[in-house]
Structures are given as C-alpha cells and as structure tokens.
PQR file of N, CA, C, O and H, with PARSE charges and radii, in Angstrom:
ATOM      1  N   UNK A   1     -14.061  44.835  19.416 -0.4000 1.5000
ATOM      2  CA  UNK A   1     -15.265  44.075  19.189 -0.0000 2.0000
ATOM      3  C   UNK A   1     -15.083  43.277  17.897  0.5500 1.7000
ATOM      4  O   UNK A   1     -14.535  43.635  16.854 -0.5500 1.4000
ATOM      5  N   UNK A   2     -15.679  42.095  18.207 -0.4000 1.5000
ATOM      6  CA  UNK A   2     -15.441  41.362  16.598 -0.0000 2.0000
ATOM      7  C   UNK A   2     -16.236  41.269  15.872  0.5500 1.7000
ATOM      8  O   UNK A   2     -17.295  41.895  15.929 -0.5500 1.4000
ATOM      9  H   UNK A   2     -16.124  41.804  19.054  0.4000 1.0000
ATOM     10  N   UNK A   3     -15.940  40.505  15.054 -0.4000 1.5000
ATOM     11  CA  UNK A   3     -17.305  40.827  13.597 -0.0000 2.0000
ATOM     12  C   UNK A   3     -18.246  39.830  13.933  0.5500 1.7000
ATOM     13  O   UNK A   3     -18.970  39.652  12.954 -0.5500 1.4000
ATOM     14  H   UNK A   3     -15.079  39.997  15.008  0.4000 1.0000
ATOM     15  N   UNK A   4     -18.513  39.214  14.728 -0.4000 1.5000
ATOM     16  CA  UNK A   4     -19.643  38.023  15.118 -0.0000 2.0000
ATOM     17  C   UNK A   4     -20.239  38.872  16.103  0.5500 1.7000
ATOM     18  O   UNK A   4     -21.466  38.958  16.162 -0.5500 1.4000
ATOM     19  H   UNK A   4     -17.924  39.358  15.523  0.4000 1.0000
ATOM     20  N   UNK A   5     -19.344  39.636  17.040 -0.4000 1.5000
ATOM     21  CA  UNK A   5     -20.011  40.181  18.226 -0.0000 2.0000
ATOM     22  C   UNK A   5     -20.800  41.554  17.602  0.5500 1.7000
ATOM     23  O   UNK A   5     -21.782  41.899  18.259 -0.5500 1.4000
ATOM     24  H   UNK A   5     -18.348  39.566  16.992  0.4000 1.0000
ATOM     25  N   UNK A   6     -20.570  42.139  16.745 -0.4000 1.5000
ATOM     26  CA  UNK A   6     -20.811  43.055  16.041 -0.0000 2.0000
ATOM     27  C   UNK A   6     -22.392  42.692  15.583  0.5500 1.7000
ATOM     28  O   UNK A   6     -23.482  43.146  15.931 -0.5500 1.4000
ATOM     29  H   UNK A   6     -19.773  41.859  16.211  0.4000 1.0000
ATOM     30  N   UNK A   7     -22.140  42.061  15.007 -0.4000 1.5000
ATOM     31  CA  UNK A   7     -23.423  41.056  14.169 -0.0000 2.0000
ATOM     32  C   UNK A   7     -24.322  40.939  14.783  0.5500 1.7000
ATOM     33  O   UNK A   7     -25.433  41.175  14.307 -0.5500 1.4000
ATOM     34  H   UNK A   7     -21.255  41.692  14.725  0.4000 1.0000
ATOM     35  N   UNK A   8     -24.132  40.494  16.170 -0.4000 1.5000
ATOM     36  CA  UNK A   8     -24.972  39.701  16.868 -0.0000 2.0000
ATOM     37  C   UNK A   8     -25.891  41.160  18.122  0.5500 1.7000
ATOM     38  O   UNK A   8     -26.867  41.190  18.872 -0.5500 1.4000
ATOM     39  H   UNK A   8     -23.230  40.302  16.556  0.4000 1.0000
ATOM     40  N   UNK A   9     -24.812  42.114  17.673 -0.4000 1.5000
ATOM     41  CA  UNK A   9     -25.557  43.346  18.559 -0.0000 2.0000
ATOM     42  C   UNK A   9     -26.421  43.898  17.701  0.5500 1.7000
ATOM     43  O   UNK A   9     -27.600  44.092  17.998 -0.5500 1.4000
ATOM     44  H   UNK A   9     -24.019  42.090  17.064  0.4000 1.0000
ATOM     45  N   UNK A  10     -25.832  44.241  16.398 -0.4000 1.5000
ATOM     46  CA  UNK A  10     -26.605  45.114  15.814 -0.0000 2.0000
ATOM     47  C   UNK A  10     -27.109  44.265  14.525  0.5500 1.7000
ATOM     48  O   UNK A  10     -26.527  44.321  13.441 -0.5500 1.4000
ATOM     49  H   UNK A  10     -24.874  44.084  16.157  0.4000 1.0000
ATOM     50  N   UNK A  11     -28.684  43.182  14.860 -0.4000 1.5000
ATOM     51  CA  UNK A  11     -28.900  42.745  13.974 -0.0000 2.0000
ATOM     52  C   UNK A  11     -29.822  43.196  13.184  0.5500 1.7000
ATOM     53  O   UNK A  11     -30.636  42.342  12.835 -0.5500 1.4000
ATOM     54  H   UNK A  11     -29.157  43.136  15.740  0.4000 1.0000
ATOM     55  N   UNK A  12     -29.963  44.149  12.818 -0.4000 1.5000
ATOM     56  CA  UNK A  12     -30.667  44.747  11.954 -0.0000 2.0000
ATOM     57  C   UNK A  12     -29.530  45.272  10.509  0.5500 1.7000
ATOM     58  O   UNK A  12     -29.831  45.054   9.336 -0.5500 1.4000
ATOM     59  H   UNK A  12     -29.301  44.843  13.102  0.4000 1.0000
ATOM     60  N   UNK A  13     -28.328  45.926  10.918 -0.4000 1.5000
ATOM     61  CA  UNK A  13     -27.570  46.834  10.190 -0.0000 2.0000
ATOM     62  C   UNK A  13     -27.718  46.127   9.112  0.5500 1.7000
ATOM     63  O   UNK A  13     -28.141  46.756   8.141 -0.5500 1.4000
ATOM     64  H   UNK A  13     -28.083  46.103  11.871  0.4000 1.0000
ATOM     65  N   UNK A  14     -27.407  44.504   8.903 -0.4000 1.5000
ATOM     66  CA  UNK A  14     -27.278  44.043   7.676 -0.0000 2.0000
ATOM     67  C   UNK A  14     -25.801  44.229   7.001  0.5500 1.7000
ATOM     68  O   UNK A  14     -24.884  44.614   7.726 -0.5500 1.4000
ATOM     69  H   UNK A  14     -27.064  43.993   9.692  0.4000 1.0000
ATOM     70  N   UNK A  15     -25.512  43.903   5.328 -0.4000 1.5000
ATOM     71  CA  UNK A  15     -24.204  43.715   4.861 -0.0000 2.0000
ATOM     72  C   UNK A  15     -23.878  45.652   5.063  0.5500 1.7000
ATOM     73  O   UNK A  15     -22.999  46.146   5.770 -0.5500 1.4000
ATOM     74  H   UNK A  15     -26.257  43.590   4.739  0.4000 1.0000
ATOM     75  N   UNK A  16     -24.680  46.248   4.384 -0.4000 1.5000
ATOM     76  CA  UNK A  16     -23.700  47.595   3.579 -0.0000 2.0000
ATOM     77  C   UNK A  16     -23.677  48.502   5.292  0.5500 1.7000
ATOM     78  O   UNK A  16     -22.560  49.004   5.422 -0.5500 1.4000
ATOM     79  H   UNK A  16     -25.394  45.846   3.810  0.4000 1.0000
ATOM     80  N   UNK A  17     -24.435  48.753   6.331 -0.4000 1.5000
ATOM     81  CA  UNK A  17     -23.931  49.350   7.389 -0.0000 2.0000
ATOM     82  C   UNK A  17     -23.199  48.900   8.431  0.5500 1.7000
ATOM     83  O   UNK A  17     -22.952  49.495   9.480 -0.5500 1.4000
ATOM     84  H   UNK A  17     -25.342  48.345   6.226  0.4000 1.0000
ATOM     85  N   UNK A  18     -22.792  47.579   8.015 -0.4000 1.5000
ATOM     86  CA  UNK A  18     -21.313  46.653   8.967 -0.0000 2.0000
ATOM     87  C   UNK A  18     -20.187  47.058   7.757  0.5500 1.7000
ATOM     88  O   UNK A  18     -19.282  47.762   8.207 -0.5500 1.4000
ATOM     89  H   UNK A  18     -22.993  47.096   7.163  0.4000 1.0000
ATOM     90  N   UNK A  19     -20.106  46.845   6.760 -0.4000 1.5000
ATOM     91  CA  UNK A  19     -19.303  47.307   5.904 -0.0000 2.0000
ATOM     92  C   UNK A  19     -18.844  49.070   6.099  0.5500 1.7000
ATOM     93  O   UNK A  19     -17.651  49.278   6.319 -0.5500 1.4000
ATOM     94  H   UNK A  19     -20.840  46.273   6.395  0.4000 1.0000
ATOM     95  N   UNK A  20     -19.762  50.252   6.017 -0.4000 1.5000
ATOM     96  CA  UNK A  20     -19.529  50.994   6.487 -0.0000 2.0000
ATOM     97  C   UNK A  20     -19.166  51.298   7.717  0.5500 1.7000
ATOM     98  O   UNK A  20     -18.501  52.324   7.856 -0.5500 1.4000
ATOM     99  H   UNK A  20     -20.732  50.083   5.838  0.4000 1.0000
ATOM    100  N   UNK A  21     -19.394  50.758   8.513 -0.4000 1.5000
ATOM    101  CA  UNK A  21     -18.612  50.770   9.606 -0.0000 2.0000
ATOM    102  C   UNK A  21     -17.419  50.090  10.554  0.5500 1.7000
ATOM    103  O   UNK A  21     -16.968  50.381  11.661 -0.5500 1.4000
ATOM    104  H   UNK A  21     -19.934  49.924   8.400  0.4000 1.0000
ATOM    105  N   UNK A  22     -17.119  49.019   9.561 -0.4000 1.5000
ATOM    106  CA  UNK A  22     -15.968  48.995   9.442 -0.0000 2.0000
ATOM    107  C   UNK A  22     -14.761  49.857   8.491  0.5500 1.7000
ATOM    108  O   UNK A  22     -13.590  50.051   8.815 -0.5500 1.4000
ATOM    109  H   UNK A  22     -17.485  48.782   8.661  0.4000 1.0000
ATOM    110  N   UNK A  23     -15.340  50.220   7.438 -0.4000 1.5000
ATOM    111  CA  UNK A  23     -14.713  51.160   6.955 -0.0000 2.0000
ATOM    112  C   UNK A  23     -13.986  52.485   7.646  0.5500 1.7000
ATOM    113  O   UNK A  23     -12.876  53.015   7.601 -0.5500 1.4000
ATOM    114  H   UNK A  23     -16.291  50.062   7.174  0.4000 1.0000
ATOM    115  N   UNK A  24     -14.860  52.641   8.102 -0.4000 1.5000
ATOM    116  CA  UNK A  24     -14.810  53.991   9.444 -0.0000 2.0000
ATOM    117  C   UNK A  24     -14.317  53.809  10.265  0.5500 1.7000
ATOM    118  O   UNK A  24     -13.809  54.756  10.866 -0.5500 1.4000
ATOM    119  H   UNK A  24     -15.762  52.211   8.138  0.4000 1.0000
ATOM    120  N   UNK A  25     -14.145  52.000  10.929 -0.4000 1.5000
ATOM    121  CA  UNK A  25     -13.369  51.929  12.365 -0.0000 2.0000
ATOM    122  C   UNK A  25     -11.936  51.959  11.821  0.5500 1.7000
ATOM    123  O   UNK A  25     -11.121  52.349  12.657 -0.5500 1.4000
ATOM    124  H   UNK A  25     -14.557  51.231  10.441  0.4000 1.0000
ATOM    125  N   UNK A  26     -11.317  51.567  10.338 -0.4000 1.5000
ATOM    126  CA  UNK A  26     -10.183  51.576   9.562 -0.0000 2.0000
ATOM    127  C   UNK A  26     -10.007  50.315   9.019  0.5500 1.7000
ATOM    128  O   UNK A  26      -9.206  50.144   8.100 -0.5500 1.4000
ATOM    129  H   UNK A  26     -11.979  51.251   9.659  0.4000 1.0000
ATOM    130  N   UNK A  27     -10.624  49.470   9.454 -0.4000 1.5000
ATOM    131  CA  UNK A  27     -10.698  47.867   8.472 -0.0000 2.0000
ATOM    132  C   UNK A  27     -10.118  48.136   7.150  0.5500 1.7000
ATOM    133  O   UNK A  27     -10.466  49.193   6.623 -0.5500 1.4000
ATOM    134  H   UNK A  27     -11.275  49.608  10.201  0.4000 1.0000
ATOM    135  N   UNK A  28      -9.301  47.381   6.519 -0.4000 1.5000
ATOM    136  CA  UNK A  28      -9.207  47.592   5.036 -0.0000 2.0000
ATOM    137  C   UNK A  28      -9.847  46.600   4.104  0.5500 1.7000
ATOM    138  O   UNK A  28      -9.886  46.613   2.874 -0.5500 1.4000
ATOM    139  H   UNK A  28      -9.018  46.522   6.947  0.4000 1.0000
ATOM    140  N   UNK A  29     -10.326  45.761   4.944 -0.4000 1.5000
ATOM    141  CA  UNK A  29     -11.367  44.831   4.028 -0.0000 2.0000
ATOM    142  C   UNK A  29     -12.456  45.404   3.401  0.5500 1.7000
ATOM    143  O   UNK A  29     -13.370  46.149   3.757 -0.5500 1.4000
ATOM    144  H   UNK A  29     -10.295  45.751   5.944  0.4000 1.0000
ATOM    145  N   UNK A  30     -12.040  44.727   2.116 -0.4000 1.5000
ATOM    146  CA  UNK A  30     -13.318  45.165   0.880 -0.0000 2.0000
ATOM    147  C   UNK A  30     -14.207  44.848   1.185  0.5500 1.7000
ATOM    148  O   UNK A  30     -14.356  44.371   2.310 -0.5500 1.4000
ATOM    149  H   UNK A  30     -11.298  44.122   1.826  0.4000 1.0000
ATOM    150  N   UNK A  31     -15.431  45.004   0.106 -0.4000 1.5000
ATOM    151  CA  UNK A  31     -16.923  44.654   0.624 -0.0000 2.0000
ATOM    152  C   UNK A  31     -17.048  43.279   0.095  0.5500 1.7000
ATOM    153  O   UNK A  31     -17.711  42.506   0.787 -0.5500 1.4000
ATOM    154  H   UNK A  31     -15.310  45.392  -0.808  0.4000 1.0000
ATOM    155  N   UNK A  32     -16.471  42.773  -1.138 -0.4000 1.5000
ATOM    156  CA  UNK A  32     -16.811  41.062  -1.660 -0.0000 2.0000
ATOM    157  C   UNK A  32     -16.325  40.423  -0.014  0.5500 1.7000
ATOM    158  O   UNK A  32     -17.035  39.487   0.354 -0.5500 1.4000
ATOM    159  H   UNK A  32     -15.932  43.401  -1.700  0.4000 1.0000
ATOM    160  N   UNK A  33     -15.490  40.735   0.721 -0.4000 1.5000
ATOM    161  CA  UNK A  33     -15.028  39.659   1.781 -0.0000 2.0000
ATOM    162  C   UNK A  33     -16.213  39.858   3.064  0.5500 1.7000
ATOM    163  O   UNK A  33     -16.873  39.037   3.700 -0.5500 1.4000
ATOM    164  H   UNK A  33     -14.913  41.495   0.423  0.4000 1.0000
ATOM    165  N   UNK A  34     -16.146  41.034   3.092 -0.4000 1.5000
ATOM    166  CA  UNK A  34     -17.169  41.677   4.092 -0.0000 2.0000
ATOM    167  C   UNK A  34     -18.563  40.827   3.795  0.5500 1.7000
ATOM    168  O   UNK A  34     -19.242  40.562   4.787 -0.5500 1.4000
ATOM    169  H   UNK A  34     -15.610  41.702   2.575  0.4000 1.0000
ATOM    170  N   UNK A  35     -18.970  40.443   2.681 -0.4000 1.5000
ATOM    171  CA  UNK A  35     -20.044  40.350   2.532 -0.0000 2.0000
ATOM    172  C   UNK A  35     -20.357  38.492   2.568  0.5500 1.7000
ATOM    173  O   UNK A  35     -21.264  37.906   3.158 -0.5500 1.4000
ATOM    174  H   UNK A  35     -18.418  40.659   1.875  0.4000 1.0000
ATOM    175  N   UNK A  36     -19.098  37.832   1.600 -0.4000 1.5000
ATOM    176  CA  UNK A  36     -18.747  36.142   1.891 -0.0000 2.0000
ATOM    177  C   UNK A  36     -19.063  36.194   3.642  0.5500 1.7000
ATOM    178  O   UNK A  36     -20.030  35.602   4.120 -0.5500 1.4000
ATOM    179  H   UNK A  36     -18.361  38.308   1.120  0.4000 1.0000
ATOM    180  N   UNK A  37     -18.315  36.809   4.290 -0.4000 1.5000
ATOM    181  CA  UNK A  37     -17.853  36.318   5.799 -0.0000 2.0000
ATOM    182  C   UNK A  37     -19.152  36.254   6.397  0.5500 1.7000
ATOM    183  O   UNK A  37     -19.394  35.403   7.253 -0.5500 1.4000
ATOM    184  H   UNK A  37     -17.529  37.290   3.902  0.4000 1.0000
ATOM    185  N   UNK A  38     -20.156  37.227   5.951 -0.4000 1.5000
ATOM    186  CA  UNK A  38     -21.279  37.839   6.368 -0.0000 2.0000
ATOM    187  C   UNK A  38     -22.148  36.501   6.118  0.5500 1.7000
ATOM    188  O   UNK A  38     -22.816  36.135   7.085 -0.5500 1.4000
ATOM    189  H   UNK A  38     -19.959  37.918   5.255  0.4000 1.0000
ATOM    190  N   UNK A  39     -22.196  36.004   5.362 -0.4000 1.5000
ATOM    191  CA  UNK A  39     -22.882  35.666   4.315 -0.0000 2.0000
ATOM    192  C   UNK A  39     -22.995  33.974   5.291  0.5500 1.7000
ATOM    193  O   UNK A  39     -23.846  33.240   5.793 -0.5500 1.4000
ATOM    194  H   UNK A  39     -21.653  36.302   4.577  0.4000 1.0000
ATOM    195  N   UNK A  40     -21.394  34.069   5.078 -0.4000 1.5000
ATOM    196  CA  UNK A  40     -21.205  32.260   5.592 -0.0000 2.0000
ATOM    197  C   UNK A  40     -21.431  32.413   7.411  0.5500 1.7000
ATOM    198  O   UNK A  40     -21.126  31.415   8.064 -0.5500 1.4000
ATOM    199  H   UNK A  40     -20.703  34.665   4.670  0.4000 1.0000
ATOM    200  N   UNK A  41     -21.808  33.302   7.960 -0.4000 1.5000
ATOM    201  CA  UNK A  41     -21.702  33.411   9.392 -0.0000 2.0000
ATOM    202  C   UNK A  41     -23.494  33.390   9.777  0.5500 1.7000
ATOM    203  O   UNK A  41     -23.988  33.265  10.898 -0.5500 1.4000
ATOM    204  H   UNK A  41     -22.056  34.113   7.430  0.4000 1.0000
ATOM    205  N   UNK A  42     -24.195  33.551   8.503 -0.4000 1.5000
ATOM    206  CA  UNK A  42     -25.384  32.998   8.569 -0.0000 2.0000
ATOM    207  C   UNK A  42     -26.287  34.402   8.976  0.5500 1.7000
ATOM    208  O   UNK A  42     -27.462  34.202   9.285 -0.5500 1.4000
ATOM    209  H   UNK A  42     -23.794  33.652   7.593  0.4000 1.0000
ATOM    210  N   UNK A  43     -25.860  35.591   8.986 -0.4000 1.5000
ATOM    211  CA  UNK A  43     -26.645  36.517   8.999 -0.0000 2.0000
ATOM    212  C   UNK A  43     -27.238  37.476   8.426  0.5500 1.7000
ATOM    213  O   UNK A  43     -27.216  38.657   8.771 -0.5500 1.4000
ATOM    214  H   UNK A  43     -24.906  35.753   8.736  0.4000 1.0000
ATOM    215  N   UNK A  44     -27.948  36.871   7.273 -0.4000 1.5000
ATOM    216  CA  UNK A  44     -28.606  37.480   6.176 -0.0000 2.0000
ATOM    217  C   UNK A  44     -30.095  37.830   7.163  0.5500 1.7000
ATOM    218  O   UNK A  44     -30.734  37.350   8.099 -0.5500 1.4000
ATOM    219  H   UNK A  44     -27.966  35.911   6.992  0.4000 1.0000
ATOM    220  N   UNK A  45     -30.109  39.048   6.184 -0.4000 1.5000
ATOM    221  CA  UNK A  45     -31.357  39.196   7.138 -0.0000 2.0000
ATOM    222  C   UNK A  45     -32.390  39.188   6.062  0.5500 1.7000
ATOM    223  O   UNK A  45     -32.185  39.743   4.982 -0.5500 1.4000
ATOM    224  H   UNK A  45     -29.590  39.438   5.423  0.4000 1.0000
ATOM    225  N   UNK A  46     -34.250  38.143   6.537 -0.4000 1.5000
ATOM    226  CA  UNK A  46     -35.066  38.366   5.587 -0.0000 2.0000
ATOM    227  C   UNK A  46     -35.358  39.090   4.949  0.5500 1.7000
ATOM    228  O   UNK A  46     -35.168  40.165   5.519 -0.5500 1.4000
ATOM    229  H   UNK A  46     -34.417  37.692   7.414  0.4000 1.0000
ATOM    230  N   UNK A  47     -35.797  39.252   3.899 -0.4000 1.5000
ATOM    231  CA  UNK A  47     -36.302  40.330   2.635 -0.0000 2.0000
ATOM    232  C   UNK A  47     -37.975  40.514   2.817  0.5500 1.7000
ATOM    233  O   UNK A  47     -38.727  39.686   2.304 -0.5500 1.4000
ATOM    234  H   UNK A  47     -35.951  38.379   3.436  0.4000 1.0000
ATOM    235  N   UNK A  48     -38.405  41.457   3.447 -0.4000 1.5000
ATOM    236  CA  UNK A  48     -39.800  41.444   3.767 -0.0000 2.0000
ATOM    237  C   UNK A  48     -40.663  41.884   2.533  0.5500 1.7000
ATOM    238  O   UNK A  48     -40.564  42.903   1.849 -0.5500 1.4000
ATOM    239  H   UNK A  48     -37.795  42.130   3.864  0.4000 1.0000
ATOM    240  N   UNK A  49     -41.673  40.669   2.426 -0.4000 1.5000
ATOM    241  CA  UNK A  49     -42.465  41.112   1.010 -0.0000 2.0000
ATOM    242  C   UNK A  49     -42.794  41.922   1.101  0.5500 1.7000
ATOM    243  O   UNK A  49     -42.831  42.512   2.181 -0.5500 1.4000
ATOM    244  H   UNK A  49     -41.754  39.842   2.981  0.4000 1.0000
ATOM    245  N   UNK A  50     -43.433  42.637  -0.575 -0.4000 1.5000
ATOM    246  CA  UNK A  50     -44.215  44.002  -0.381 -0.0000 2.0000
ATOM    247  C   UNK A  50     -45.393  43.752  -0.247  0.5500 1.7000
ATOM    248  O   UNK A  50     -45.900  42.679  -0.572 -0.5500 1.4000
ATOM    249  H   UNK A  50     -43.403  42.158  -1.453  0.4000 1.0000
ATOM    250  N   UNK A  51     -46.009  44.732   0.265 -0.4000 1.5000
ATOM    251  CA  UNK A  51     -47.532  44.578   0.524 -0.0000 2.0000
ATOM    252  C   UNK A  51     -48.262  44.580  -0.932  0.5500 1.7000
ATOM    253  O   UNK A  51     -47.847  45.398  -1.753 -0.5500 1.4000
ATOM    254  H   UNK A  51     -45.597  45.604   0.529  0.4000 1.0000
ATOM    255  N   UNK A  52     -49.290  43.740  -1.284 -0.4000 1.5000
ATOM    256  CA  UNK A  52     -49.667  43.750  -2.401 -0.0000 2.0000
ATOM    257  C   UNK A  52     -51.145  44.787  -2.191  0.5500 1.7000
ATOM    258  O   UNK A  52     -51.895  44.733  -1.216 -0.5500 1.4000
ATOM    259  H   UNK A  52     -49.628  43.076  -0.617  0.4000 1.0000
ATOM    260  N   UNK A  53     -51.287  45.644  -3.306 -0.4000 1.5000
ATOM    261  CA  UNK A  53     -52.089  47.073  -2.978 -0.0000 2.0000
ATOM    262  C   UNK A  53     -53.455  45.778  -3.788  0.5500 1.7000
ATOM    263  O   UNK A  53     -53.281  44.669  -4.294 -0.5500 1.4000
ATOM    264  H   UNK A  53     -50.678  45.688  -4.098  0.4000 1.0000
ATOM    265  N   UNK A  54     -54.538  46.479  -3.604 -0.4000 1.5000
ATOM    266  CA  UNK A  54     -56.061  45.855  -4.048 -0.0000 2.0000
ATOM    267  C   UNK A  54     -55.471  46.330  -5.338  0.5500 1.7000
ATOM    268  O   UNK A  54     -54.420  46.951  -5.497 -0.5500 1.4000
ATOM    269  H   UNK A  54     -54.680  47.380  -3.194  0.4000 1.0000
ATOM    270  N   UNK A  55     -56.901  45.662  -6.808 -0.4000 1.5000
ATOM    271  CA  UNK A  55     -56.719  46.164  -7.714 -0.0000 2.0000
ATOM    272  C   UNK A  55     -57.919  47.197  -7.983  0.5500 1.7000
ATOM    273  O   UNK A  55     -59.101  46.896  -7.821 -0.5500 1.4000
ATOM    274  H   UNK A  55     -57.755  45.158  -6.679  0.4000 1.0000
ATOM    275  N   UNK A  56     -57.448  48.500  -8.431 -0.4000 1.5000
ATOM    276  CA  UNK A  56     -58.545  49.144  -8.097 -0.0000 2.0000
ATOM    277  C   UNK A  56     -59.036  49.601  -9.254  0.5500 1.7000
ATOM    278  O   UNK A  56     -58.326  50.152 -10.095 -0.5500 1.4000
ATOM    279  H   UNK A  56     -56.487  48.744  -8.563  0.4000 1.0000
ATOM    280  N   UNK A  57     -60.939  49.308  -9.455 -0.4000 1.5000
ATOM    281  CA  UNK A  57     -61.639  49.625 -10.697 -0.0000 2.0000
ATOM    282  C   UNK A  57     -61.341  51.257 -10.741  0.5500 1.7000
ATOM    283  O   UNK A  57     -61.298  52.050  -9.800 -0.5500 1.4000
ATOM    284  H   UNK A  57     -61.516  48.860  -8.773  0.4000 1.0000
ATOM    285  N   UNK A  58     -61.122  51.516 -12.376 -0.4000 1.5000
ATOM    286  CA  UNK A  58     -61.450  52.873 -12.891 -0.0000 2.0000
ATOM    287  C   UNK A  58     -62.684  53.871 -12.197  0.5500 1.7000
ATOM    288  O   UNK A  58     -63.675  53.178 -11.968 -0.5500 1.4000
ATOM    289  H   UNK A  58     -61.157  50.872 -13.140  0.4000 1.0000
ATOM    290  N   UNK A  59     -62.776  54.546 -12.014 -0.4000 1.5000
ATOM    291  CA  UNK A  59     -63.865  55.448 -11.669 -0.0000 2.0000
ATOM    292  C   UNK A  59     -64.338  56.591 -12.973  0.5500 1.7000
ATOM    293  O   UNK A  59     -63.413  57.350 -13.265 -0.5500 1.4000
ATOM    294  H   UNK A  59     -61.971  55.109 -12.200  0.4000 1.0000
ATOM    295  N   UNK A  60     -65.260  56.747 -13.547 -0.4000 1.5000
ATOM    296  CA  UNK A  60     -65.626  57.844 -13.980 -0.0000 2.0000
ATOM    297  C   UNK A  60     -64.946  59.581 -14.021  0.5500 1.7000
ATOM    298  O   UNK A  60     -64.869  60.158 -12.936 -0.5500 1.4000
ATOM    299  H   UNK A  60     -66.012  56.131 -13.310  0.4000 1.0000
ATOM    300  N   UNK A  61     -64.598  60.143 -14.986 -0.4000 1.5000
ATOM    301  CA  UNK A  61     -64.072  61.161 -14.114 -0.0000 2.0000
ATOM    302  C   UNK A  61     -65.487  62.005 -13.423  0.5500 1.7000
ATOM    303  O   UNK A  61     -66.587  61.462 -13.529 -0.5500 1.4000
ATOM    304  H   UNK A  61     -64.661  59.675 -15.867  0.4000 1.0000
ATOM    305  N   UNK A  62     -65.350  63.428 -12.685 -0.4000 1.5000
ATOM    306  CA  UNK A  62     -66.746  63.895 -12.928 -0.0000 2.0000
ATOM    307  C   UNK A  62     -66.266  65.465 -12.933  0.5500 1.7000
ATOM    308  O   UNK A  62     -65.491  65.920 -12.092 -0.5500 1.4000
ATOM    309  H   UNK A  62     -64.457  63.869 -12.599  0.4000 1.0000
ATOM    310  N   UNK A  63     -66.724  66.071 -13.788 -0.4000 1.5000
ATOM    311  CA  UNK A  63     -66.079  67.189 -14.120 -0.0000 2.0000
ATOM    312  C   UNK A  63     -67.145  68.590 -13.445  0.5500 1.7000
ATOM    313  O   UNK A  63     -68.326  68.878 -13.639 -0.5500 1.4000
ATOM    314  H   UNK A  63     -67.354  65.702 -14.471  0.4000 1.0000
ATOM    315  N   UNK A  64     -66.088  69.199 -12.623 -0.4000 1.5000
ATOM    316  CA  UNK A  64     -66.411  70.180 -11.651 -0.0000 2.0000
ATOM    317  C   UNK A  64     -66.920  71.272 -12.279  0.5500 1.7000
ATOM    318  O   UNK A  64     -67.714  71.871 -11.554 -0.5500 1.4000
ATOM    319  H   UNK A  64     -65.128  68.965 -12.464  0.4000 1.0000
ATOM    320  N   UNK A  65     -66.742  71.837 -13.520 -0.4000 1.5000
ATOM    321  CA  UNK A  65     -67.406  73.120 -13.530 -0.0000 2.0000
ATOM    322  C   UNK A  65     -67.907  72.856 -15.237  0.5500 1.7000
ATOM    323  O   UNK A  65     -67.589  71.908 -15.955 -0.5500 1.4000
ATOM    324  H   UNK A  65     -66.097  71.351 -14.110  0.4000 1.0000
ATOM    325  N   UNK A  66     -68.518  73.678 -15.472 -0.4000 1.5000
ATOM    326  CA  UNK A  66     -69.664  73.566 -16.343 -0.0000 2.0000
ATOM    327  C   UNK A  66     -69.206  74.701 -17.564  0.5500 1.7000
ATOM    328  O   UNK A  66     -68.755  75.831 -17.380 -0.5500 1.4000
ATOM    329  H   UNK A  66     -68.776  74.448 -14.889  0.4000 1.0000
ATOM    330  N   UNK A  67     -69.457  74.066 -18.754 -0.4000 1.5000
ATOM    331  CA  UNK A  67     -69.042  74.882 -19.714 -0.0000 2.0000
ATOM    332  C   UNK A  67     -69.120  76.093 -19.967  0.5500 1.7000
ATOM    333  O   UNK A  67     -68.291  76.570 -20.742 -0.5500 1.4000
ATOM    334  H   UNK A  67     -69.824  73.148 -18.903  0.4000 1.0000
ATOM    335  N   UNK A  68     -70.472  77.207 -19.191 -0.4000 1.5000
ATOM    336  CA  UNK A  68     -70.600  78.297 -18.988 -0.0000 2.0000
ATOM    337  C   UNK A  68     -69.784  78.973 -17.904  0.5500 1.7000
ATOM    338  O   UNK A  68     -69.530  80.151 -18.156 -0.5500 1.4000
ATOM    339  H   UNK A  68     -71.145  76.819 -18.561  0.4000 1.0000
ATOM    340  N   UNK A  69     -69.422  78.613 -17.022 -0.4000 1.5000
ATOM    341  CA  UNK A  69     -68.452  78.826 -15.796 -0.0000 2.0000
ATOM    342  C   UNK A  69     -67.233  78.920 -16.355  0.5500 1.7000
ATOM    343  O   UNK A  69     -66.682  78.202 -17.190 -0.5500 1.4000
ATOM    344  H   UNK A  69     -69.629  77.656 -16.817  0.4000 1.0000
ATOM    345  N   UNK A  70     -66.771  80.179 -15.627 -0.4000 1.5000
ATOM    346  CA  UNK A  70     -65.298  80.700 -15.968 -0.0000 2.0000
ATOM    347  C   UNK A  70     -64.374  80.954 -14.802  0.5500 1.7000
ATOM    348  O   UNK A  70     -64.519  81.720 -13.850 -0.5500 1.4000
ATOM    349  H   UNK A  70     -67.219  80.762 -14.949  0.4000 1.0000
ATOM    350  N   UNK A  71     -63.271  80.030 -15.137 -0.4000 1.5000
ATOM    351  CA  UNK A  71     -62.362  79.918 -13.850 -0.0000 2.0000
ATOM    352  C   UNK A  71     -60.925  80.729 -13.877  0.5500 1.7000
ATOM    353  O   UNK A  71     -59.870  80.294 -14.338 -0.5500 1.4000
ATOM    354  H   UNK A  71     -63.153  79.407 -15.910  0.4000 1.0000
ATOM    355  N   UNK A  72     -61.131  81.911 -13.317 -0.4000 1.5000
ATOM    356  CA  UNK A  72     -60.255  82.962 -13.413 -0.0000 2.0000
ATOM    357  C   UNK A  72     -59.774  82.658 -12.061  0.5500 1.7000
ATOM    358  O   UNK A  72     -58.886  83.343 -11.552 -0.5500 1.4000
ATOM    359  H   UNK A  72     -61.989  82.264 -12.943  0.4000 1.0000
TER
END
C-alpha cells in the first residue's frame, strides 16, 4: 500500500499515527520527511477550535454549618 493510498484510507490518523505506522511496517524514514511528504500531498487535517466556555459570575459562598455545630 502506498503512502497516498494510505492517506486517503485512513483520513483521520493524521502526521504522528502514519509515521508510527510506518515505523512498524519497517519504513526507515524519519519523521521531518514523513511529515514534508505529508504536508506537500495536501493532507493536513483541520485543527478544530475549542469551544469557548461562558464567563461565569462569582457566586457567594454559603456556608453549611453553623458555628455551634460540630462536625465529627
């Protein structure tokens, strides 16, 4: 299988789990080449933003037990 056909099956894996697995099939290509070839073959995959959280007001604390109350 080649490295386009590779690519094109498993497009999710991205650079570092095509790299590892070429490593594993016995490739001796490094990762700088692994990653150019990758790179210029046009299959970067988007960077999905993060979700931006609300900003959330302080709350009061409210304190559960009462200065006479003893928490054994």
């Amino acid at each position: 299988m080649s490295f386009k056909e590779l690519a094109e099956k498993k497009p999710r894996w991205g650079f570092g789990m095509m790299r590892d697995y070429l490593k594993n099939k016995g490739y001796s290509w490094n990762h700088k080449r692994i990653r150019r070839v990758y790179r210029e073959m046009g299959f970067n995959i988007r960077i999905k933003p993060r979700k931006r959280l609300p900003v959330r007001s302080p709350k009061p604390f409210v304190q559960l037990f009462v200065g006479s109350t003893r928490n054994y």
